[in-house]
Backbone as CSV, one residue per row, in Angstrom:
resi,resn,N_x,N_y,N_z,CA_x,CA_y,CA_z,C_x,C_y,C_z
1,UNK,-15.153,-3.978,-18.538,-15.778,-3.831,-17.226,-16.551,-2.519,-17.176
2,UNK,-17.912,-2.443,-16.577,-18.449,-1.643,-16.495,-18.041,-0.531,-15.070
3,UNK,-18.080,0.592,-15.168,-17.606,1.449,-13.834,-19.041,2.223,-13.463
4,UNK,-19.369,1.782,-12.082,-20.188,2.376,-11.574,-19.941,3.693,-11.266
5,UNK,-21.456,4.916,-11.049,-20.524,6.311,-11.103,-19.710,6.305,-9.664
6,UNK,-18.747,7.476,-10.363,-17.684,7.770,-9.776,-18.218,8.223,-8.115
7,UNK,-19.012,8.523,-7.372,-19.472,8.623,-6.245,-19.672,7.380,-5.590
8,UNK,-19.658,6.596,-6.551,-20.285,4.612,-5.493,-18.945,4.528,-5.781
9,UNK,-17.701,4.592,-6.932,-16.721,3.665,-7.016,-15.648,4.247,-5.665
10,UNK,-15.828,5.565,-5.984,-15.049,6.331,-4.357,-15.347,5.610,-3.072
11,UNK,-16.742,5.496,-2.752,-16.872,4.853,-2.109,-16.865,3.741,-1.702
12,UNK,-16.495,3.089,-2.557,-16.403,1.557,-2.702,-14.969,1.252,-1.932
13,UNK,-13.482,2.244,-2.910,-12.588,2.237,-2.385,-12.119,3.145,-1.048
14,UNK,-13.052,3.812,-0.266,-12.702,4.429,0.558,-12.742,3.584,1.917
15,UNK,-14.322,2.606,1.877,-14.919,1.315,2.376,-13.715,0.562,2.343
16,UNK,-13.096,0.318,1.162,-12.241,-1.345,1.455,-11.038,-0.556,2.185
17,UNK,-10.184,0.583,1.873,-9.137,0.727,2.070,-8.794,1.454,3.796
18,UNK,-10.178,1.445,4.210,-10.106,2.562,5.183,-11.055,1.610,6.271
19,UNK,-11.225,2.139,7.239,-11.987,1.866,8.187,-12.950,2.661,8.382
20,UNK,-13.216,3.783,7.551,-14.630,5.282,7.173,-15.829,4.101,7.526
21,UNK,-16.203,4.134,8.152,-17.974,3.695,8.113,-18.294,3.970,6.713
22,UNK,-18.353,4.198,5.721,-19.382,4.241,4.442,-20.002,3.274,4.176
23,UNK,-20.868,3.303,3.284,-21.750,1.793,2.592,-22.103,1.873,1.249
24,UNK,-21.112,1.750,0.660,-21.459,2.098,-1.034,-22.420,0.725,-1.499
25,UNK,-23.299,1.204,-2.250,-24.131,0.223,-2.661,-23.762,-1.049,-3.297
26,UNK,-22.614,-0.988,-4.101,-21.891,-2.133,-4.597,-20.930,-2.673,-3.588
27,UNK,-21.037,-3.422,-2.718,-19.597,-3.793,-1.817,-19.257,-5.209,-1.941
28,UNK,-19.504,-5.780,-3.321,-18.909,-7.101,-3.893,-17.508,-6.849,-3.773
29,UNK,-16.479,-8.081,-3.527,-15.242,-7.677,-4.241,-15.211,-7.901,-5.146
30,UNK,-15.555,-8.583,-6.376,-15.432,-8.452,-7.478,-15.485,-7.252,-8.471
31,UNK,-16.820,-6.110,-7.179,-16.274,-4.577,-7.974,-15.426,-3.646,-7.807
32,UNK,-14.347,-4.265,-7.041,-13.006,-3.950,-6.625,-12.665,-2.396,-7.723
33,UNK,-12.603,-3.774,-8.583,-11.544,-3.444,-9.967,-12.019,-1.856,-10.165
34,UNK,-13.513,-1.516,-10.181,-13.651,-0.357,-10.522,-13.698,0.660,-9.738
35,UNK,-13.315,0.187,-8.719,-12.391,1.452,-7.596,-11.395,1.957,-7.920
36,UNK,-10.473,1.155,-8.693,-9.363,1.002,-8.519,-8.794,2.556,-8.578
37,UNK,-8.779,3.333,-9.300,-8.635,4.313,-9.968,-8.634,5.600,-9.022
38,UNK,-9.550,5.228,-8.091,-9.487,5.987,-6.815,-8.240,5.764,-5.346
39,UNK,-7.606,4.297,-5.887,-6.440,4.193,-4.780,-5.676,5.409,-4.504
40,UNK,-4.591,5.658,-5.764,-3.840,6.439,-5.169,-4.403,7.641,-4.663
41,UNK,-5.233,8.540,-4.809,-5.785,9.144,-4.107,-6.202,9.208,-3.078
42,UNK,-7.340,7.800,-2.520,-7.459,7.618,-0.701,-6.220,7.715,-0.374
43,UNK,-4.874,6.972,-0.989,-3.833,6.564,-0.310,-2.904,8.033,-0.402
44,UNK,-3.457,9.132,-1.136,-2.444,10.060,-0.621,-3.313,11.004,0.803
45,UNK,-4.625,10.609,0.881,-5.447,11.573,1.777,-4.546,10.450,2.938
46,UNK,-4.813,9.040,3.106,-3.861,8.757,4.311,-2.924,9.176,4.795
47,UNK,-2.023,9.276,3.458,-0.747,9.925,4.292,-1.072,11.404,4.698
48,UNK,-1.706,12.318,3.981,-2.121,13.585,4.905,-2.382,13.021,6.145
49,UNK,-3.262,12.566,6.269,-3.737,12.144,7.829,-2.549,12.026,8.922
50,UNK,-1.572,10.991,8.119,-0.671,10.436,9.176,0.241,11.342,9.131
51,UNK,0.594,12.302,7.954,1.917,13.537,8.186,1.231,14.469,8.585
52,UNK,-0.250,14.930,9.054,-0.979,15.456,10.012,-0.582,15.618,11.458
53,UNK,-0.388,14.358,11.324,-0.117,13.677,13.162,1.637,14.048,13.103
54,UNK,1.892,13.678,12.713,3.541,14.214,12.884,3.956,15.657,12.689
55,UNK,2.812,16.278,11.844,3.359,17.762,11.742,3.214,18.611,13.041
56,UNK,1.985,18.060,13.630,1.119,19.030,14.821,2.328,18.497,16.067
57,UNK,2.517,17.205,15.757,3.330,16.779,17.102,4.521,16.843,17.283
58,UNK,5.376,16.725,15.913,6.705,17.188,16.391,7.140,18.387,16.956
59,UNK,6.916,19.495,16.899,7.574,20.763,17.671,7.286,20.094,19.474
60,UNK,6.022,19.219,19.320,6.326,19.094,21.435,6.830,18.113,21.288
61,UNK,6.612,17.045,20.860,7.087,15.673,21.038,8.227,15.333,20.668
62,UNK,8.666,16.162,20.047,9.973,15.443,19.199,9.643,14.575,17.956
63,UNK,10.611,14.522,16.946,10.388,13.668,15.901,9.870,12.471,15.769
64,UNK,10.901,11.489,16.982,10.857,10.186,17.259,9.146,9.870,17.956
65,UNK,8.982,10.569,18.682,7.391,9.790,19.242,6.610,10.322,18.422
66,UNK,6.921,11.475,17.481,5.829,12.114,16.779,5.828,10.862,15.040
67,UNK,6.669,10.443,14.665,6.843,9.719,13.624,6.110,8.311,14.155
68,UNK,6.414,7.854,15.332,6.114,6.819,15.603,3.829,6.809,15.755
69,UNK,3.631,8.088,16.404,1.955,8.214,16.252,1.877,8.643,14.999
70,UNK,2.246,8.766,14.135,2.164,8.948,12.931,1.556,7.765,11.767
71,UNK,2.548,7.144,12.356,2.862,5.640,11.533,1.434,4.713,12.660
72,UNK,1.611,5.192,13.525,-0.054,4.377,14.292,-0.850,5.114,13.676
73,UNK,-0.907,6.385,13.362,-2.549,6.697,12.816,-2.328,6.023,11.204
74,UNK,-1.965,5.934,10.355,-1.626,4.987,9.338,-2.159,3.835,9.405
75,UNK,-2.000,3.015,10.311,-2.063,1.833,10.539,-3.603,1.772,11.298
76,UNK,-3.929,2.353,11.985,-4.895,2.600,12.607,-6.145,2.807,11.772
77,UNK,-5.659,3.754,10.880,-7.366,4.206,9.526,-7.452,3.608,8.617
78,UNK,-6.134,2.349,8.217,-6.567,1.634,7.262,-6.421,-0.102,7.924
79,UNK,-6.744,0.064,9.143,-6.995,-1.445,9.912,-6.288,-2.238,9.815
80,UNK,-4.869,-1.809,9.763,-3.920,-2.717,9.874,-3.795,-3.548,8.708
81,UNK,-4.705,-3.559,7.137,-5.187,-4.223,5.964,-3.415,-4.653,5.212
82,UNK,-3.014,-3.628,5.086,-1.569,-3.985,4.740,-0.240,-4.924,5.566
83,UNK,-0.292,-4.021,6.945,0.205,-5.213,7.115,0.220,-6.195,7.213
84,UNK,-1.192,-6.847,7.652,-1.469,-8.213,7.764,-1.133,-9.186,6.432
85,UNK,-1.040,-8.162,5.464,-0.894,-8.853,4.070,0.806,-8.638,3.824
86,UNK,1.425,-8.480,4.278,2.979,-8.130,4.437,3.441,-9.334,5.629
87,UNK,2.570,-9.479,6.509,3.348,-10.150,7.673,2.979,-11.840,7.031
88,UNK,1.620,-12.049,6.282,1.298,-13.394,5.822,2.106,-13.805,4.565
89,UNK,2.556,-12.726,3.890,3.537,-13.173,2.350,5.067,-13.299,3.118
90,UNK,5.143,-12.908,4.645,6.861,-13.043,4.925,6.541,-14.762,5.637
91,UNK,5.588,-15.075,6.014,5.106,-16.724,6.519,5.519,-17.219,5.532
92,UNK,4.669,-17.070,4.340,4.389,-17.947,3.326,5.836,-18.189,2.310
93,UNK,6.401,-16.464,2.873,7.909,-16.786,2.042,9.025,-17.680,2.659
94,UNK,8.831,-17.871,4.264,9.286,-18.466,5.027,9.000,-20.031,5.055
95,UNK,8.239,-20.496,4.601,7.090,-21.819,4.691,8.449,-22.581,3.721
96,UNK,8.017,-23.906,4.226,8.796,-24.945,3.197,7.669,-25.615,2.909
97,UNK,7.765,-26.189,1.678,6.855,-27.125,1.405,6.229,-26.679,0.131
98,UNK,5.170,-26.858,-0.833,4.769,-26.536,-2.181,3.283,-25.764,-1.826
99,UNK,3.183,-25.059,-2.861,2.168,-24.173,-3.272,1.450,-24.003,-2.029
100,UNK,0.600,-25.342,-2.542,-0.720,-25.186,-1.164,-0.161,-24.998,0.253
101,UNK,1.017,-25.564,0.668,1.514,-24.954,1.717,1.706,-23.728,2.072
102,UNK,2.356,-23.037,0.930,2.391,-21.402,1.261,1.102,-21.013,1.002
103,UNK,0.089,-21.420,0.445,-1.202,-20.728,0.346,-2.175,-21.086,1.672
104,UNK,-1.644,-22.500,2.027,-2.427,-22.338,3.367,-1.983,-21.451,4.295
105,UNK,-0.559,-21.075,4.781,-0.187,-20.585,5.744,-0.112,-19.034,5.255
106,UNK,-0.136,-18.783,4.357,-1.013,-17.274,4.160,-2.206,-16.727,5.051
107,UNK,-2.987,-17.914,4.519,-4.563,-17.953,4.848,-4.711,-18.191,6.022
108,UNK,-3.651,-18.523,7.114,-3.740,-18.465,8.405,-3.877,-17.471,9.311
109,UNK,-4.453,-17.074,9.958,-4.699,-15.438,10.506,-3.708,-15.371,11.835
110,UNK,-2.841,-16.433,12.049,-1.845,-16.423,12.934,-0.712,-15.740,12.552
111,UNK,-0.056,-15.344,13.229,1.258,-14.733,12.558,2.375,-15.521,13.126
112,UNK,3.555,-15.796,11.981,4.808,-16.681,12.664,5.944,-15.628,13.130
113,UNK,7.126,-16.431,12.653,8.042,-15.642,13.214,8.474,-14.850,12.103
114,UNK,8.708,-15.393,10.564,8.769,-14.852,9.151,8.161,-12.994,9.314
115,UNK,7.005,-13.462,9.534,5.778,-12.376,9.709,6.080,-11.298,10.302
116,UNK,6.031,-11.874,11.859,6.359,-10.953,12.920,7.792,-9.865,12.638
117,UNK,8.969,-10.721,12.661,10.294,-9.841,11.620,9.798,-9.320,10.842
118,UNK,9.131,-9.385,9.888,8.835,-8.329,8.343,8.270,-7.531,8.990
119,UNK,7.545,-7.578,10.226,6.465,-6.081,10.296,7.007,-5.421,11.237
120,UNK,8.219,-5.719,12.094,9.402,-5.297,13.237,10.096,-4.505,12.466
121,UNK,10.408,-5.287,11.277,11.332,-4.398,10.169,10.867,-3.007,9.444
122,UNK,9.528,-3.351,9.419,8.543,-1.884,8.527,8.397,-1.603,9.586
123,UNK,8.426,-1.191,10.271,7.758,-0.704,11.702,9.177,0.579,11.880
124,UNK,9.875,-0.293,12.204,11.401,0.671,12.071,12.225,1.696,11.236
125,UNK,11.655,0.934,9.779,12.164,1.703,8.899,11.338,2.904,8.916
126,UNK,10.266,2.719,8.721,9.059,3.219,8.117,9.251,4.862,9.270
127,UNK,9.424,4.525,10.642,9.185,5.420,11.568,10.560,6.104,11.489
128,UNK,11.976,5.659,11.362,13.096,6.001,11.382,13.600,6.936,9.977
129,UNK,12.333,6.715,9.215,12.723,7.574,7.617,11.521,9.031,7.946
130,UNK,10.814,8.484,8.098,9.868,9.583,8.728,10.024,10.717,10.385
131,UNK,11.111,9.810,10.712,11.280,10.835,12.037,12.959,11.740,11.326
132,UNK,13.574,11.394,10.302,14.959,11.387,9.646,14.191,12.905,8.893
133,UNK,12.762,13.102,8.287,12.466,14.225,7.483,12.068,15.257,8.502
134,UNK,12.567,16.225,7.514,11.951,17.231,8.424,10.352,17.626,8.201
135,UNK,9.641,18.201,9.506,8.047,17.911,9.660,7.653,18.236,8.211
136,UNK,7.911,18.936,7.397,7.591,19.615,6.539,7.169,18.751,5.655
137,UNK,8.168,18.124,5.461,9.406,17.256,4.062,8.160,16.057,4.450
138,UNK,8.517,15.325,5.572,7.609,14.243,6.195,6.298,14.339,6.020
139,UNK,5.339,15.265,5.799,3.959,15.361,5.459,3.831,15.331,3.747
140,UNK,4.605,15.700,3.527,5.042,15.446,1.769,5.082,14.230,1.484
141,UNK,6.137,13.333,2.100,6.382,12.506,1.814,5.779,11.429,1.921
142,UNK,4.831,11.315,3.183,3.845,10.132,3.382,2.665,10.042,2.304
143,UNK,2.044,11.460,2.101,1.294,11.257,0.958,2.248,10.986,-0.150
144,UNK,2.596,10.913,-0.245,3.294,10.954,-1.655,3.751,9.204,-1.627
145,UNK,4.085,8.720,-0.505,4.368,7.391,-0.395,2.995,6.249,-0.127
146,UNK,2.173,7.094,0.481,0.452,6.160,0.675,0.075,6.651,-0.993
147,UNK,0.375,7.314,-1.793,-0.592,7.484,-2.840,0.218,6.164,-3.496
148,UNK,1.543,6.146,-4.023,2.012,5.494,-4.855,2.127,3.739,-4.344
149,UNK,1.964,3.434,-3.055,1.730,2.352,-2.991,0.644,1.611,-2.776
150,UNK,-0.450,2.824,-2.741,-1.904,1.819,-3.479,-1.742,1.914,-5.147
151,UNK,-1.167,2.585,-5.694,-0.761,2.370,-7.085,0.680,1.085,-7.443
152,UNK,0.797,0.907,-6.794,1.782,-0.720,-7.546,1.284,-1.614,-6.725
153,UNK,-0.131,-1.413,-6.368,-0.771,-2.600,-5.896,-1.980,-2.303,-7.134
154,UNK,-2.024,-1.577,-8.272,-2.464,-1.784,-9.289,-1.619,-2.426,-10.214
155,UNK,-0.113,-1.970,-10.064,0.420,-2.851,-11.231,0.730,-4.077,-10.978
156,UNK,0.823,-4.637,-9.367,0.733,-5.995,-9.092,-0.185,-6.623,-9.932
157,UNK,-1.489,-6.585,-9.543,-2.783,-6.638,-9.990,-2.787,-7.218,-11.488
158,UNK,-2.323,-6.018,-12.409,-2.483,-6.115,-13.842,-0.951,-7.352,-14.290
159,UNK,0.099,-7.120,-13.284,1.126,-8.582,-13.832,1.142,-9.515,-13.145
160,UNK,0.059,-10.031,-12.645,-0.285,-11.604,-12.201,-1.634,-11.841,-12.138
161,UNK,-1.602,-13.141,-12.299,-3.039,-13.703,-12.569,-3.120,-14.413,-11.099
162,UNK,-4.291,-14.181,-11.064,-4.616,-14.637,-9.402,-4.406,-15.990,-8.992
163,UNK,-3.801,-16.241,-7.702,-3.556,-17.663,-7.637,-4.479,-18.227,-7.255
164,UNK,-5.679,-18.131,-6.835,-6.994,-18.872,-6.772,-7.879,-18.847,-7.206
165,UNK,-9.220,-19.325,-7.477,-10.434,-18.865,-8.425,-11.462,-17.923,-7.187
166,UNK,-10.778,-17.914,-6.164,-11.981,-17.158,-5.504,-11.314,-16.136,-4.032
167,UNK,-11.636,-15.369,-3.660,-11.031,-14.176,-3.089,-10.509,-12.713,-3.379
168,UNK,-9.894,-11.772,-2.293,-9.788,-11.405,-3.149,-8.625,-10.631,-4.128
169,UNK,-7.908,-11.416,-4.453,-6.759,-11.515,-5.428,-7.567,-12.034,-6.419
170,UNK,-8.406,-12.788,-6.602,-9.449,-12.852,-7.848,-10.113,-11.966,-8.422
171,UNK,-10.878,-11.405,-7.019,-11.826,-10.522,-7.731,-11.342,-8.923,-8.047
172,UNK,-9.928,-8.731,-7.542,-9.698,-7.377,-7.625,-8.876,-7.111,-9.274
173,UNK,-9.796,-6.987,-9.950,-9.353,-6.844,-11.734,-9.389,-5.534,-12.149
174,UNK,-7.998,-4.942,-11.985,-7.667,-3.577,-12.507,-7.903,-3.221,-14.222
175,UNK,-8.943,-2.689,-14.737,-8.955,-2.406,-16.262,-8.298,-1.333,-16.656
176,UNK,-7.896,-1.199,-17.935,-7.560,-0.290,-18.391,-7.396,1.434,-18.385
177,UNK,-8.713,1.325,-18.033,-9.303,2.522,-17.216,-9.003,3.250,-16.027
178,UNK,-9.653,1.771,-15.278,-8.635,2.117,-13.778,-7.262,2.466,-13.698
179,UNK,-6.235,1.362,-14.526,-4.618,1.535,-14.131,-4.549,3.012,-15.033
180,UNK,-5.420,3.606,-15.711,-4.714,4.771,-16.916,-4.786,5.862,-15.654
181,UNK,-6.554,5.697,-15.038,-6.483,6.860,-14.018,-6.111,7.181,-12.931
182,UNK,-5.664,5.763,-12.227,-4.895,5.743,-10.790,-3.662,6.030,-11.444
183,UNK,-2.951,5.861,-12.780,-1.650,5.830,-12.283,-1.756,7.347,-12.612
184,UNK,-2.808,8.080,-13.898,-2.620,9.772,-13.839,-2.306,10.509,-12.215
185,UNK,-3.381,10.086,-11.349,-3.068,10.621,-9.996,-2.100,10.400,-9.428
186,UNK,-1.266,9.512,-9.389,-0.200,8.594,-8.560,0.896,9.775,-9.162
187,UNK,0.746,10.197,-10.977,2.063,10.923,-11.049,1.944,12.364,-10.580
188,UNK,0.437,13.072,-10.518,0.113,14.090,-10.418,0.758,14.579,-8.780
189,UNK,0.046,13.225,-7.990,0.598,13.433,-6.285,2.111,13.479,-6.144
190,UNK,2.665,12.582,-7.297,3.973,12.463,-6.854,5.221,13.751,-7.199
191,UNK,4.695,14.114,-8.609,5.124,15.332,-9.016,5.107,16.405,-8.096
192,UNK,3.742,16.694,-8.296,3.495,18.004,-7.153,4.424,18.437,-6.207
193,UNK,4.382,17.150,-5.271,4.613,16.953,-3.949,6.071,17.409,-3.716
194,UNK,6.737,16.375,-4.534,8.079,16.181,-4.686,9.284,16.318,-5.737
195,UNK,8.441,16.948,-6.843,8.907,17.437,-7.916,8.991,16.412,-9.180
196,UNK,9.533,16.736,-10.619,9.502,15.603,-11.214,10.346,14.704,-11.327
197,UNK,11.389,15.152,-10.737,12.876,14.110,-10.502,12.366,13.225,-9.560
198,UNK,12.217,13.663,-8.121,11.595,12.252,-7.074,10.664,11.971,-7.767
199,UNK,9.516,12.553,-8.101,8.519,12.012,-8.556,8.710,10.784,-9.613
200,UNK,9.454,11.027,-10.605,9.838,9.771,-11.438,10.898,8.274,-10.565
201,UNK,11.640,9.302,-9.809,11.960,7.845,-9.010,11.327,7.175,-7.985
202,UNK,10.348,7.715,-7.406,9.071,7.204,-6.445,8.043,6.728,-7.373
203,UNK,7.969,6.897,-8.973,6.907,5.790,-9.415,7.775,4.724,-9.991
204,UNK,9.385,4.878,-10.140,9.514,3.820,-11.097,10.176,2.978,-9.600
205,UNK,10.499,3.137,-7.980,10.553,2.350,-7.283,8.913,1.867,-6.941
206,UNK,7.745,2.315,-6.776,6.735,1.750,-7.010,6.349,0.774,-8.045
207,UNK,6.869,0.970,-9.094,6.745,-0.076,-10.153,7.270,-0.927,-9.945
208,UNK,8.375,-1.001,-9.471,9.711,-2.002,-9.635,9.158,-2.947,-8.661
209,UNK,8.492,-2.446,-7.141,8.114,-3.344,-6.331,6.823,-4.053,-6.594
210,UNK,5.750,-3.027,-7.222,4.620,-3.880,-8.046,5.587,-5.306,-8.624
211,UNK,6.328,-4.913,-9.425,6.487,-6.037,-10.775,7.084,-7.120,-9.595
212,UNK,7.872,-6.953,-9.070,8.989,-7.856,-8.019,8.393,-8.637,-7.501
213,UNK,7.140,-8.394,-6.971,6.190,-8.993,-6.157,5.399,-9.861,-6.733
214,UNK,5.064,-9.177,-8.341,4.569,-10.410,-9.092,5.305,-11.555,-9.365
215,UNK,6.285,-11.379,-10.062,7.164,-12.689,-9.879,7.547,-13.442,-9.056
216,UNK,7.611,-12.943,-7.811,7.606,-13.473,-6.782,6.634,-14.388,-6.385
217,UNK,5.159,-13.689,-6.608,4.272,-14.286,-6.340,3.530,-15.447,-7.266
218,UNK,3.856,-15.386,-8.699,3.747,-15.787,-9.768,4.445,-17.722,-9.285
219,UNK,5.736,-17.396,-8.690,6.679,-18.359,-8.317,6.538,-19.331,-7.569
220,UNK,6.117,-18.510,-6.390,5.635,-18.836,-5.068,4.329,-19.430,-4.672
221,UNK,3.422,-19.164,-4.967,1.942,-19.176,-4.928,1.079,-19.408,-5.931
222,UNK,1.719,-18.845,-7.216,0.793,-19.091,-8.413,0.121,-17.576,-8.866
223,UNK,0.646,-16.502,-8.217,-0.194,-15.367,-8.415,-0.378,-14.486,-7.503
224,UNK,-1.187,-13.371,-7.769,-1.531,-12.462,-6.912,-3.084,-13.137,-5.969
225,UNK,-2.789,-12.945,-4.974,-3.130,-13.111,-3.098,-4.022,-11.875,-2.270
226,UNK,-5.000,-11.566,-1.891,-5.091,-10.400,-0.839,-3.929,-9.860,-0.228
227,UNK,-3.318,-10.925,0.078,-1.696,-10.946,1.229,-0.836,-10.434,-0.069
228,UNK,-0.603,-10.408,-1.048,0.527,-10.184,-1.900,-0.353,-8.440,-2.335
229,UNK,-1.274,-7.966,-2.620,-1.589,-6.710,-2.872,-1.407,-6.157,-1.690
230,UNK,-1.448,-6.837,-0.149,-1.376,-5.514,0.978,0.051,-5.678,0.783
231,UNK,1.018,-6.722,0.782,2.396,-6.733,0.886,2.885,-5.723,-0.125
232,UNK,2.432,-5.307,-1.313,3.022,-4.370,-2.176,2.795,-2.869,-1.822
233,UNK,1.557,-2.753,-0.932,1.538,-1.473,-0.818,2.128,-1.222,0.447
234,UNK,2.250,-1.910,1.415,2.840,-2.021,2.668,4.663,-1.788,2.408
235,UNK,5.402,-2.648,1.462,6.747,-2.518,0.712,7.279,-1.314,0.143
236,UNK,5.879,-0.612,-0.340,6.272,0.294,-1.638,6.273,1.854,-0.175
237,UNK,5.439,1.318,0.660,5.130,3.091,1.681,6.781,3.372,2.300
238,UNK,7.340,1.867,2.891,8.696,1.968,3.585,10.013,2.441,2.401
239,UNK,9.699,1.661,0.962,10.913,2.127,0.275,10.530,3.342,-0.516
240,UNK,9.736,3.946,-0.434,8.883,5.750,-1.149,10.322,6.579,0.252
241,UNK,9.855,6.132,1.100,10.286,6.948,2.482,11.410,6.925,2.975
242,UNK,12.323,5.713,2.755,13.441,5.604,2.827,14.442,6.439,1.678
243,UNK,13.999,6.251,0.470,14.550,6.842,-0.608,14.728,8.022,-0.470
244,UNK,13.225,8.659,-0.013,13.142,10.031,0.068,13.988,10.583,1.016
245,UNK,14.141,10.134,1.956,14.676,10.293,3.059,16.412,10.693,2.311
246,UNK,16.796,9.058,1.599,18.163,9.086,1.458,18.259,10.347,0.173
247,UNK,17.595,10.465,-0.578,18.082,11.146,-2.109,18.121,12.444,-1.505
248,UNK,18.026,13.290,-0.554,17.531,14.175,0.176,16.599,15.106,0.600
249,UNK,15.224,14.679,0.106,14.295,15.571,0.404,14.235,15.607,2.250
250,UNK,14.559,16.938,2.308,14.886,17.266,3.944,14.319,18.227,4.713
């Protein structure tokens, strides 16, 4: 795969992952793939953003409402893209019936009850692990949890073959390149941040949920989905944060 320069591919992934007004000249999904490399990075500037909002606000607000606008500006700058792909893989995991059934009711822009629970559930955790750190710890930790779960939505990517010929779970083809340099950043953010002990257990629970998801999805559907890449990075932000939370970064 060819990589456009690194100024269009930034932009390419800043465009899909964000709600930024940009307009990178390539905005096929098929040139996904050569964004890729730039995920964990947008995804650790998100979590700045959102442990932004919790740092400035907890001393007035308290933890609890300050974690909770936190987790809305999150959700807010990257358009809700994840969860919607978290709340359609808890339908589709919920669905009876074969393949095309769960692939239609993916593809439904309704949400059931499957759905609605999975994103009640991240909603809770997500705010209850983040209001549990201290402001400090909590601005650490969100980047450190938005970087690594746009990174095992690269290793989703690279261990399943897409379950349809067209969308985009098709067109998003992580190369070599990409997964070598998103995952360099993914360890660089994670290290830093959190040292190399969390850091190794925040990429190898990022991995673990990449791979989980493939099989899952492999099972289920036939492959990787739009809905199965937001579901991995949406999975991987709540268990980065919970962990962190529990192993004790405080």
């Amino acid at each position: 795969m060819s990589f456009p320069p690194p100024p269009a591919s930034l932009r390419l992934a800043v465009s899909f992952l964000t709600v930024v007004p940009v307009r990178p000249r390539e905005a096929r999904v098929a040139a996904l793939g050569a964004a890729a490399a730039w995920f964990p990075l947008v995804g650790g500037v998100l979590g700045a953003v959102a442990g932004g909002v919790d740092y400035v606000l907890a001393p007035s607000l308290g933890p609890t409402v300050a974690a909770i606008l936190a987790v809305g500006a999150l959700v807010a700058v990257t358009g809700g893209l994840h969860q919607d792909g978290l709340a359609d893989c808890a339908d589709g995991l919920g669905a009876r019936g074969d393949r095309e059934r769960r692939l239609a009711i993916m593809r439904d822009s309704s949400i059931g009850t499957f759905g609605a629970l999975a994103l009640i559930l991240w909603l809770m955790l997500i705010v209850s692990a983040v209001a549990g750190l201290d402001r400090a710890d909590a601005l650490r930790a969100l980047v450190v949890a938005a970087g690594a779960g746009r990174w095992a939505a690269l290793v989703h990517a690279r261990t399943a073959t897409p379950a349809r010929p067209d969308g985009l779970g098709a067109g998003f083809r992580v190369g070599d390149w990409g997964l070598a340099l998103g995952s360099g950043s993914a360890v660089v953010i994670a290290g830093v941040l959190v040292g190399p002990i969390h850091g190794l257990v925040v990429l190898g629970l990022a991995a673990a949920v990449g791979l989980v998801i493939s099989v899952w999805s492999r099972r289920t559907v036939g492959g990787r989905t739009g809905d199965t890449l937001g579901a991995s990075v949406a999975l991987t932000e709540v268990a980065v944060l919970v962990t962190l939370l529990g192993v004790g970064l405080r």
